[in-house]
C-alpha positions as a LaTeX table, in Angstrom:
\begin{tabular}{lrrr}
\hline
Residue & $x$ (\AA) & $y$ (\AA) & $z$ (\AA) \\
\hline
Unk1 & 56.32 & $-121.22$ & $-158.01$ \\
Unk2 & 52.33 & $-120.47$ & $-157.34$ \\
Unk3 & 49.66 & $-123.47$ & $-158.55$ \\
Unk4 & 46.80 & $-121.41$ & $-159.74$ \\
Unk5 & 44.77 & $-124.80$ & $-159.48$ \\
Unk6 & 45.01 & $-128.35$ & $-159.01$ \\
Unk7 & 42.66 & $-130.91$ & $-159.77$ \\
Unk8 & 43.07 & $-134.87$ & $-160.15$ \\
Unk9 & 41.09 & $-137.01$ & $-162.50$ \\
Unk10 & 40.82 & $-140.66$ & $-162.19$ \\
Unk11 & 41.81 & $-142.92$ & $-166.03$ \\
Unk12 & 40.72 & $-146.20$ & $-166.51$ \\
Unk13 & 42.40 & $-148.88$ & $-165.89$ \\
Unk14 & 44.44 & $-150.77$ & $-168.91$ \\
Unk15 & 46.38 & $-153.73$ & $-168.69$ \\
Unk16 & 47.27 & $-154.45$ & $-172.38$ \\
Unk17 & 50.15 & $-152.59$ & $-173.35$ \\
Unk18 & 48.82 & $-150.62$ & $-175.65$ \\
Unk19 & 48.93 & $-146.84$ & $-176.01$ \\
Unk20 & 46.03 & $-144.64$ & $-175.36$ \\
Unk21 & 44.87 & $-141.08$ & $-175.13$ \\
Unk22 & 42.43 & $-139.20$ & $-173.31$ \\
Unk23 & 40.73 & $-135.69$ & $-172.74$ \\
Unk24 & 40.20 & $-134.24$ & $-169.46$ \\
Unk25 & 38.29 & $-130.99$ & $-168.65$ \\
Unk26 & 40.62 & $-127.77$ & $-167.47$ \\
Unk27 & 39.37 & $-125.77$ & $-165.03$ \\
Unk28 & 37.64 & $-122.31$ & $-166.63$ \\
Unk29 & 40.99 & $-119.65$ & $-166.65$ \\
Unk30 & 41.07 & $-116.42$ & $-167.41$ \\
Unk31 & 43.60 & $-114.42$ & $-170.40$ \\
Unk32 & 47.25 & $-115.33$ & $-170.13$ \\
Unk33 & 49.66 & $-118.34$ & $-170.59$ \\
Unk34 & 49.89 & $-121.64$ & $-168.41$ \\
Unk35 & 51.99 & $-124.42$ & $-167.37$ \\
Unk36 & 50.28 & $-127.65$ & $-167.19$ \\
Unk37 & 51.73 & $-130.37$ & $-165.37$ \\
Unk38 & 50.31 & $-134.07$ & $-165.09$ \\
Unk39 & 52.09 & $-136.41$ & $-162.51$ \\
Unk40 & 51.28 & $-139.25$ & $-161.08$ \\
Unk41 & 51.77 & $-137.98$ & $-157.19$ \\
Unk42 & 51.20 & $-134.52$ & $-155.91$ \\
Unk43 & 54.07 & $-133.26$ & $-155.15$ \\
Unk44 & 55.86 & $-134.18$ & $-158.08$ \\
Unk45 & 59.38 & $-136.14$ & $-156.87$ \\
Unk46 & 61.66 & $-135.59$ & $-160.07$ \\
Unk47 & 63.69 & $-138.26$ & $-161.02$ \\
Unk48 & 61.20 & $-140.50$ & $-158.80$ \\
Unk49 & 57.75 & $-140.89$ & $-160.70$ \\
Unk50 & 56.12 & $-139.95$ & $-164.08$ \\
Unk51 & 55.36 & $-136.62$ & $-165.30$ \\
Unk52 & 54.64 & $-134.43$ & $-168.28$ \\
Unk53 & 54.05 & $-130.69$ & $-168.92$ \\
Unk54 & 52.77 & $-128.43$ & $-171.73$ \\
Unk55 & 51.85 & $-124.85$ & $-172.13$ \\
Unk56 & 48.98 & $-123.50$ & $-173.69$ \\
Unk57 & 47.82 & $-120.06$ & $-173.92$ \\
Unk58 & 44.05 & $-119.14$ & $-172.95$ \\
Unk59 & 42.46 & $-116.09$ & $-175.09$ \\
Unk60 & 39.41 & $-114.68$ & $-175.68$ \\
Unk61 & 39.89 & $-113.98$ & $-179.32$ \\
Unk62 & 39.37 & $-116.83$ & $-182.18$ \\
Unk63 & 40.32 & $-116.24$ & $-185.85$ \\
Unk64 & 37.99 & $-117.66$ & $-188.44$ \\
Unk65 & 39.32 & $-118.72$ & $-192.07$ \\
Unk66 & 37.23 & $-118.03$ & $-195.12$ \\
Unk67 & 37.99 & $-119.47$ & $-198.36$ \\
Unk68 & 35.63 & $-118.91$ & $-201.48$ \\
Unk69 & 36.73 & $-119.30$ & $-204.90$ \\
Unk70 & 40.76 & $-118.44$ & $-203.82$ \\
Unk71 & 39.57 & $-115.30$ & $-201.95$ \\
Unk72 & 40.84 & $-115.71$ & $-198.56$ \\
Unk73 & 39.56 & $-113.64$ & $-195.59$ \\
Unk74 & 39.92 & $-113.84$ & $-192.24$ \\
Unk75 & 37.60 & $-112.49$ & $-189.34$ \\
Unk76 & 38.30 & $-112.15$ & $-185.38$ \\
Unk77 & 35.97 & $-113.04$ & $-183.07$ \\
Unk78 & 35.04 & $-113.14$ & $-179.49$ \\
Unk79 & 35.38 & $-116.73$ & $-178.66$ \\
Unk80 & 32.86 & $-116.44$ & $-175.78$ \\
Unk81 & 30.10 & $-115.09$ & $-178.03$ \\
Unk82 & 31.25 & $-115.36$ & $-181.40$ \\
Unk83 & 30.82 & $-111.23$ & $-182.34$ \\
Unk84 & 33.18 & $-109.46$ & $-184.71$ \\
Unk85 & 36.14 & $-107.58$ & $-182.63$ \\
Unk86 & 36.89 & $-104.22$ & $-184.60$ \\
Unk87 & 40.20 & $-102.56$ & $-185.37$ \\
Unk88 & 42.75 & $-105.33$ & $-183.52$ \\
Unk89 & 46.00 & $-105.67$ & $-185.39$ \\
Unk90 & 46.59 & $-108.55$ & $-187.15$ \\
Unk91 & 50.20 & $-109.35$ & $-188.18$ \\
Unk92 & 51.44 & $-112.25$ & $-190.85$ \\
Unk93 & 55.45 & $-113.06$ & $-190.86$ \\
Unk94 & 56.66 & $-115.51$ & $-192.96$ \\
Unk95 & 59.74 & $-116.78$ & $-194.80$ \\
Unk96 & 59.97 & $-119.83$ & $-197.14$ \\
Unk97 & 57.80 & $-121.03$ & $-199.98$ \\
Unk98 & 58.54 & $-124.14$ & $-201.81$ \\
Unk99 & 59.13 & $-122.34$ & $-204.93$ \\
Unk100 & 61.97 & $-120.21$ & $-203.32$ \\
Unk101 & 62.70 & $-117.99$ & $-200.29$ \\
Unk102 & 59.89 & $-115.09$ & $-199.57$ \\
Unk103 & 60.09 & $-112.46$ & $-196.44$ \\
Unk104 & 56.52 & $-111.60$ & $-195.62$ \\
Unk105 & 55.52 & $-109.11$ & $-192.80$ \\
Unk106 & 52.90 & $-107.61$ & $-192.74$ \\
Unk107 & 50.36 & $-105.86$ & $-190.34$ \\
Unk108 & 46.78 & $-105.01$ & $-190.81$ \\
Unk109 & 43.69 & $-104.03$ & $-188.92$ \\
Unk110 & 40.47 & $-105.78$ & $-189.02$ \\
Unk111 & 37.33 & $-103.53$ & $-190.26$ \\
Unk112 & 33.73 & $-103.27$ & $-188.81$ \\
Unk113 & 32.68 & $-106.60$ & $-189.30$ \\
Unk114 & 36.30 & $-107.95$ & $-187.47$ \\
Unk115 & 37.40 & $-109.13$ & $-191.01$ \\
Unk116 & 40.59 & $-108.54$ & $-192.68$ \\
Unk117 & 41.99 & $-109.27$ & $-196.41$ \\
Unk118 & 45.25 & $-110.33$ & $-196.56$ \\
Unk119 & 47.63 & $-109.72$ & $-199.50$ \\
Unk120 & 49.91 & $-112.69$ & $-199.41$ \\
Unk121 & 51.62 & $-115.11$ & $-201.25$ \\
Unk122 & 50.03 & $-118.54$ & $-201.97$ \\
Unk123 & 51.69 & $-121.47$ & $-200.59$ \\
Unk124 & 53.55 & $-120.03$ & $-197.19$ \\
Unk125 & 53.89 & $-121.02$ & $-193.82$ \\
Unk126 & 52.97 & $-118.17$ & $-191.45$ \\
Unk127 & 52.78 & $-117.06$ & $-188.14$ \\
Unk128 & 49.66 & $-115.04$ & $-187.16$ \\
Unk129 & 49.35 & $-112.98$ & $-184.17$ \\
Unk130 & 46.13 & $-110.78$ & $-183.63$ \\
Unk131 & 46.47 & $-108.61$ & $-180.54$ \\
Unk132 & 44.35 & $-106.08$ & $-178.60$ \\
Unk133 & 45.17 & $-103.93$ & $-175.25$ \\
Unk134 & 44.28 & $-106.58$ & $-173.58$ \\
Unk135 & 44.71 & $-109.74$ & $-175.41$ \\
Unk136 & 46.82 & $-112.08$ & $-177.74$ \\
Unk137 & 46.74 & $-115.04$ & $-179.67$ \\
Unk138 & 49.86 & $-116.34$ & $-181.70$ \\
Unk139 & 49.20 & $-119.09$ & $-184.27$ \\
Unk140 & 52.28 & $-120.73$ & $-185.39$ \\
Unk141 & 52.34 & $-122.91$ & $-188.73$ \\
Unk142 & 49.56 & $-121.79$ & $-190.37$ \\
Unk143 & 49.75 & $-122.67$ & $-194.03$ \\
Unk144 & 48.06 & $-120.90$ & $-196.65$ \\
Unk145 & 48.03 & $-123.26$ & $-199.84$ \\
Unk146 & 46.15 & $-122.49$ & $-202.74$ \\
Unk147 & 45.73 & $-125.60$ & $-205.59$ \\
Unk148 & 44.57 & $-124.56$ & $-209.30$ \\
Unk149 & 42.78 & $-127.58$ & $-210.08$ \\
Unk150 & 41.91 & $-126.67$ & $-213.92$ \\
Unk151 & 39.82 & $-129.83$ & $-214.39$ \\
Unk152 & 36.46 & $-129.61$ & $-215.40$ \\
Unk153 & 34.26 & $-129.15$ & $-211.92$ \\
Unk154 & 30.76 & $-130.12$ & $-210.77$ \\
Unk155 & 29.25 & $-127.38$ & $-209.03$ \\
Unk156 & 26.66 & $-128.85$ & $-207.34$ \\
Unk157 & 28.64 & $-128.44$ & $-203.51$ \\
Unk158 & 27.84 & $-130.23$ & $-200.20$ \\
Unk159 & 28.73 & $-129.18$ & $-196.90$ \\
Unk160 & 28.87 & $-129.96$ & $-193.45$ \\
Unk161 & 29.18 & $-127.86$ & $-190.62$ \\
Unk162 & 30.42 & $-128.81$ & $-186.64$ \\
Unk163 & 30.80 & $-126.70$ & $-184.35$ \\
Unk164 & 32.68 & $-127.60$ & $-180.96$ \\
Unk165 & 32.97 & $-125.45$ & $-177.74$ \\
Unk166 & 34.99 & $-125.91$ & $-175.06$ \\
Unk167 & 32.01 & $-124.99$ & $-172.69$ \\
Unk168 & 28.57 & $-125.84$ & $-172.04$ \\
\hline
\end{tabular}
């Protein structure tokens, strides 16, 4: 057992029964994968007090999902800086469609610009992992759906962009 870092953070205060949610600010960490636990006391008495736990993985590397005109392509990026990172392997593994049972596995490498072109079936659940020497990130339940809508379409297109960060 070793506690990388401990914090507390004060809630409000609610007296009506009702359920709520929050978001509280983790500590910067570097690469690697975490146990978070949230008690009520420090140190945690099991059996004897409220707690919870998660894990979540911190990475460096972010995929990015483009869709135009049912060309998908996907591009890795440095998550601190958003630049392309070239030749990491990207590997898709799936299994089930609706329209019937489908093995997919397959592994690629992403070109100069980070991107890579995927040649997979429409309408599978997948899991993604994109790995370097030094880094991984594993997305789990990605779904690639792709909807022929052969209706007649208005082209003018609006968009809106928003961009979070989990820094300042």
């Amino acid at each position: 057992e070793q506690v990388l870092s401990s914090w507390q953070s004060v809630l409000p205060a609610t007296d009506d029964h009702e359920s709520h949610t929050t978001e509280l600010i983790l500590p910067a960490m570097s690469s690697g994968n975490y146990l978070i636990v949230a008690s009520e006391s420090s140190p945690i008495s099991v059996g004897e007090e409220i707690f919870a736990f998660t894990t979540i993985k911190v990475t460096d590397l972010a995929l990015l999902n483009l869709t135009c005109n049912n060309f998908n392509q996907l591009q890795v990026v440095d998550r601190n800086n958003g630049k392309p990172v070239v030749g990491v392997s990207v590997r898709f593994k799936g299994s089930y469609t609706a329209s019937g049972y489908v093995a997919v596995d397959k592994h690629y490498k992403t070109d100069k610009q980070g991107f890579v072109n995927p040649n997979i079936p429409d309408n599978l659940k997948l899991t993604i992992t994109v790995s370097n020497t030094t880094d991984t990130l594993v997305i789990h339940d990605y779904h690639r759906y792709n909807y022929n809508d052969s209706r007649e379409r208005n082209d003018d297109v609006t968009a809106k962009a928003f961009l979070f960060t989990d820094r300042s």
